[in-house]
C-alpha positions as CSV (number, residue, x, y, z in Angstrom):
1,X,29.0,-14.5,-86.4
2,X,26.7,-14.6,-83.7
3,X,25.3,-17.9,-85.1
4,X,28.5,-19.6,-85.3
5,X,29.8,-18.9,-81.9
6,X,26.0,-20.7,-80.8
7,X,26.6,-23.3,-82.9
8,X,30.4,-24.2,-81.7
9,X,28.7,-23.7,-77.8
10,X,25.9,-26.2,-78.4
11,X,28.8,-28.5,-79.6
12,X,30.6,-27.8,-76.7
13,X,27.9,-28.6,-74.5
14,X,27.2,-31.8,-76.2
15,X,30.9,-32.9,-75.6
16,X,30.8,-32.0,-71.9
17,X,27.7,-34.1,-71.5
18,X,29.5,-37.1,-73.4
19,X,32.6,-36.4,-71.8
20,X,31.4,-36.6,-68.5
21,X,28.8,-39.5,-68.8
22,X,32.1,-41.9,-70.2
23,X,34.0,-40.9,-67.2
24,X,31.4,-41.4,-65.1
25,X,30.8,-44.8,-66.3
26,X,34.0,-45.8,-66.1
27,X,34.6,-45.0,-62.4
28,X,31.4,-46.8,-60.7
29,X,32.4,-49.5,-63.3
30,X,36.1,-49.5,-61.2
31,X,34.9,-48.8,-58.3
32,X,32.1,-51.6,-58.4
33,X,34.8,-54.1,-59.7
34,X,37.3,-54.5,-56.8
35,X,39.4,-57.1,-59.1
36,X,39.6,-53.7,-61.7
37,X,41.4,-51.8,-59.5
38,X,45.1,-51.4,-59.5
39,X,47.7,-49.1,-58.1
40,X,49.8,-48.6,-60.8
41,X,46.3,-47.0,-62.3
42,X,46.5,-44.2,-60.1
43,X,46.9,-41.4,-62.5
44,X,44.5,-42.4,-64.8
45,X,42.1,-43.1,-61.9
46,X,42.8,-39.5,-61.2
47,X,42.0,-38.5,-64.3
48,X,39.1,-39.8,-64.8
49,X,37.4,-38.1,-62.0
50,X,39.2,-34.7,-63.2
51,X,37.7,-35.1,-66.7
52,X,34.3,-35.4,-64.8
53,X,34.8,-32.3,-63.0
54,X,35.8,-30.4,-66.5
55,X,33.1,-31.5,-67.9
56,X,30.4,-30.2,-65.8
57,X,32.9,-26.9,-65.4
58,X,33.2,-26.5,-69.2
59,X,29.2,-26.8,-69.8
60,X,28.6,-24.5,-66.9
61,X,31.0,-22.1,-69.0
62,X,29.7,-22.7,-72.2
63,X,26.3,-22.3,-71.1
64,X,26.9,-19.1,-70.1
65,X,28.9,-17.6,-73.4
66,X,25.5,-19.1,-74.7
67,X,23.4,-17.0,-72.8
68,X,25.6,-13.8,-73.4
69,X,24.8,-14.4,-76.5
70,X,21.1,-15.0,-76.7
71,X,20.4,-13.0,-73.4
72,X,22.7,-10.5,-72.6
73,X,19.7,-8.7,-70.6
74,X,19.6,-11.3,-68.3
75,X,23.8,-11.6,-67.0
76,X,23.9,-7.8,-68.1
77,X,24.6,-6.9,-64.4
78,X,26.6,-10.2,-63.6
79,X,29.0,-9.8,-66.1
80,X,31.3,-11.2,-63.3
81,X,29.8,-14.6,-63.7
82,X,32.0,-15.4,-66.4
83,X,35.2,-15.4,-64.0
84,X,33.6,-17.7,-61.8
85,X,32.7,-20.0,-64.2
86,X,35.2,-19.9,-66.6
87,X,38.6,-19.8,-63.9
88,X,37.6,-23.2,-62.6
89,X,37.4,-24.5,-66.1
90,X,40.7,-23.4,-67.0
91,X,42.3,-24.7,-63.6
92,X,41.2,-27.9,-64.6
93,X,42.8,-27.8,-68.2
94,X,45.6,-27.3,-66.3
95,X,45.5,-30.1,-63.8
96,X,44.0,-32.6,-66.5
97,X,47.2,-31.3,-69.1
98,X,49.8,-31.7,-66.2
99,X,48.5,-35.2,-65.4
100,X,48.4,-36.2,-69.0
101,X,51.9,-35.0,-69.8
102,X,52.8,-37.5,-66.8
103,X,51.0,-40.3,-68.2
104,X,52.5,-40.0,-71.7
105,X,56.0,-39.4,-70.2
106,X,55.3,-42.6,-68.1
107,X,54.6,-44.9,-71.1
108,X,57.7,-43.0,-72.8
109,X,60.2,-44.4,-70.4
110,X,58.3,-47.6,-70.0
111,X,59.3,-48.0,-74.0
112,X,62.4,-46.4,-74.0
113,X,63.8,-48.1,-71.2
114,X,61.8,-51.2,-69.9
115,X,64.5,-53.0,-67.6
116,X,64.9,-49.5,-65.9
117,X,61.5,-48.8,-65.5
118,X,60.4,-52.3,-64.0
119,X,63.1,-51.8,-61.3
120,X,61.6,-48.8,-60.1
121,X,64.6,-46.1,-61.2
122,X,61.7,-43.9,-63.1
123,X,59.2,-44.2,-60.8
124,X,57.8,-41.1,-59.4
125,X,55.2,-40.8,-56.3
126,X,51.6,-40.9,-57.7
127,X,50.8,-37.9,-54.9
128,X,53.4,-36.0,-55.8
129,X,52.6,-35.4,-59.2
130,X,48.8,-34.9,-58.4
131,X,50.2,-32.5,-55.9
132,X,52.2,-30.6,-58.6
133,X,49.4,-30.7,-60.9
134,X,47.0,-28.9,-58.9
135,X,49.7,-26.6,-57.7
136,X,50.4,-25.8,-61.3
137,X,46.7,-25.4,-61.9
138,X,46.4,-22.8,-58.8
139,X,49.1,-20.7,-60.6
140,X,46.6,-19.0,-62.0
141,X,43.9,-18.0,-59.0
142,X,47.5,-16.9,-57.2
143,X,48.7,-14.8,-60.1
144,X,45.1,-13.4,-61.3
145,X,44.8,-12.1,-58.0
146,X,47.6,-11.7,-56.5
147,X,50.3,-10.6,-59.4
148,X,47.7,-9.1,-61.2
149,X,45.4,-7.5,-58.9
150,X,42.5,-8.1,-60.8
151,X,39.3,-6.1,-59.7
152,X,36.4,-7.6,-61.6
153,X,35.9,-5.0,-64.2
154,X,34.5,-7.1,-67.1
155,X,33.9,-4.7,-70.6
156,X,30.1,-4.4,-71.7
157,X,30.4,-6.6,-75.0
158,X,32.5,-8.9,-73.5
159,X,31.6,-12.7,-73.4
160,X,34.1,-15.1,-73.0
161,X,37.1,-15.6,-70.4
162,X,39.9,-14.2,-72.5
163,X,38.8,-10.7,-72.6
164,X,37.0,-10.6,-69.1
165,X,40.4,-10.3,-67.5
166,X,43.0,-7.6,-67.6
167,X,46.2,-7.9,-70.0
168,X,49.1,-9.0,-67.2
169,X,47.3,-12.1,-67.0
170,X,46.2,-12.8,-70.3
171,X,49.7,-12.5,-71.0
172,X,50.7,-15.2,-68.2
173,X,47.2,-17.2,-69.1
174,X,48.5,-17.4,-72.9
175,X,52.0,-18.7,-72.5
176,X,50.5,-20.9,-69.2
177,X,48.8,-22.9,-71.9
178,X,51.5,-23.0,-74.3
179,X,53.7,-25.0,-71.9
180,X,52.6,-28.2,-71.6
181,X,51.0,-28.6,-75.2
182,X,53.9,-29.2,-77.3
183,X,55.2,-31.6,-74.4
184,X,52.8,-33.8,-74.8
185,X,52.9,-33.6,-78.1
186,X,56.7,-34.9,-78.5
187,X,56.0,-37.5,-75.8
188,X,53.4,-38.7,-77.6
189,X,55.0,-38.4,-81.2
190,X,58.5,-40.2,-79.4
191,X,55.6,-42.7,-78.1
192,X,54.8,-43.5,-81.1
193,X,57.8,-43.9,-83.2
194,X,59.4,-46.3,-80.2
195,X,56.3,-48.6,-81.1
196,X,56.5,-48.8,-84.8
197,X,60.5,-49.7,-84.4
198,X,59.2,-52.2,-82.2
199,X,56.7,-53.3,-84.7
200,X,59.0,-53.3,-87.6
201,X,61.5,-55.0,-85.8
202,X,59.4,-58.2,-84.7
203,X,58.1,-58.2,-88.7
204,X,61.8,-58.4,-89.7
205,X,63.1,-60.9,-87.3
206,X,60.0,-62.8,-88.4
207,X,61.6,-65.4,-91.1
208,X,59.7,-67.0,-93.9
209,X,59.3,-71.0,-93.6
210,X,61.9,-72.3,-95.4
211,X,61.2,-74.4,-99.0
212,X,62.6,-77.5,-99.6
213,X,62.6,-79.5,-103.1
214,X,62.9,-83.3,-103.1
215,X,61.9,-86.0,-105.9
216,X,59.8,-88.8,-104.9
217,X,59.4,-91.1,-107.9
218,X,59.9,-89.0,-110.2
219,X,57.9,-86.3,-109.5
220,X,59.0,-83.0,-107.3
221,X,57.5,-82.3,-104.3
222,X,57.6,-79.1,-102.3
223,X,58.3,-80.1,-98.8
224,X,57.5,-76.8,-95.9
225,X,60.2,-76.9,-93.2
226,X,57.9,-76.6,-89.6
227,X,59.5,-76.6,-86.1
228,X,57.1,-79.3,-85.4
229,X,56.8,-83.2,-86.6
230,X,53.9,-82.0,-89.1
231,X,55.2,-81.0,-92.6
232,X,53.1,-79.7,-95.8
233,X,53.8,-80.9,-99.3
234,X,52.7,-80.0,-102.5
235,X,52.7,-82.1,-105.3
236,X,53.8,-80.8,-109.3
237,X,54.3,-83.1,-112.0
């Protein structure tokens, strides 16, 4: 078991380290690139940078499940460490899922209603929803803490975030997940079928070229109808 828990963290690692080299790249490519830079890009600007800062948070964590594992001597008496590196991590989720959500819901309404959302009625502060995201994602340092009085009491075997903290906010950890997830999902799955109507729509109202059959001494000729001078013509005897 042990094996495969090692295995799914050095995977993990690798993914933060991809993860956060992409995102790196593609800021100092903006940033270098004044003519890149646009305002309407905000949010995605904003989560680049947050994806960066997961990443290094979620190898930090994973490294240490990974040394739990293969040296529990060595964190035996820091057990603690894994609520200091794992809380950050999942604040992030948060503020990375909140800022999704808004992206998805954004390219929602810019399909769903395009004359609306080019006069501005669906437009929504960039700040503000940053704002909210990281107030969403601070939900849980206020309610681990505060609500739930948390002491730092970490059981011996214990090696991951989920069973490092008590069960009020598991509880409140396991449904704060939940929320966002399936809203993204439907934003993305309404994305999507808005796009394929669109699709199917300009295939339909895209008419064949019409055929037309003439005789020129006696043979018929097959004559393509253009919008332009040109025409095509195919010869059978």
């Amino acid at each position: 078991m042990d094996s495969i828990i090692c295995m799914v963290c050095l995977w993990g690692i690798a993914c933060a380290i991809v993860t956060t080299s992409v995102n790196i790249k593609l800021i100092t490519g903006i940033m270098s690139n004044k003519s890149k830079k646009n305002d309407e890009m905000r949010l995605f600007y904003c989560r680049f940078i947050i994806d960066i800062c997961f990443g290094i948070s979620l190898f930090t964590s994973v490294l240490i499940t990974l040394l739990s594992i293969r040296a529990p001597d060595l964190i035996q008496d820091y057990r603690s460490i894994i609520i200091f590196h794992s809380l950050p991590w999942s604040n992030l989720a948060a503020c990375r899922s909140t800022i999704a959500l808004s992206i998805t819901a954004d390219r929602v309404l810019a399909a769903y209603f395009p004359i609306a959302y080019r006069t501005g009625k669906f437009m929504i502060p960039a700040w503000l929803i940053i704002t909210s995201s990281i107030a969403f994602a601070l939900s849980e340092v206020i309610v681990l803490f505060g609500c739930c009085s948390y002491d730092f009491v970490v059981p011996v075997n214990c090696k991951v975030f989920g069973c490092a903290v008590n069960k009020c906010f598991y509880s409140f950890w396991t449904i704060h997940k939940s929320v966002i997830g399936p809203y993204i999902a439907v934003a993305k799955i309404t994305g999507c079928a808005i796009e394929a109507i669109i699709v199917a729509v300009f295939l339909i109202a895209k008419k064949p070229k019409q055929l037309k059959s003439i005789t020129v001494n006696g043979r018929k000729v097959t004559v393509v109808n253009h919008s332009t001078k040109q025409t095509t013509s195919t010869f059978h005897k």
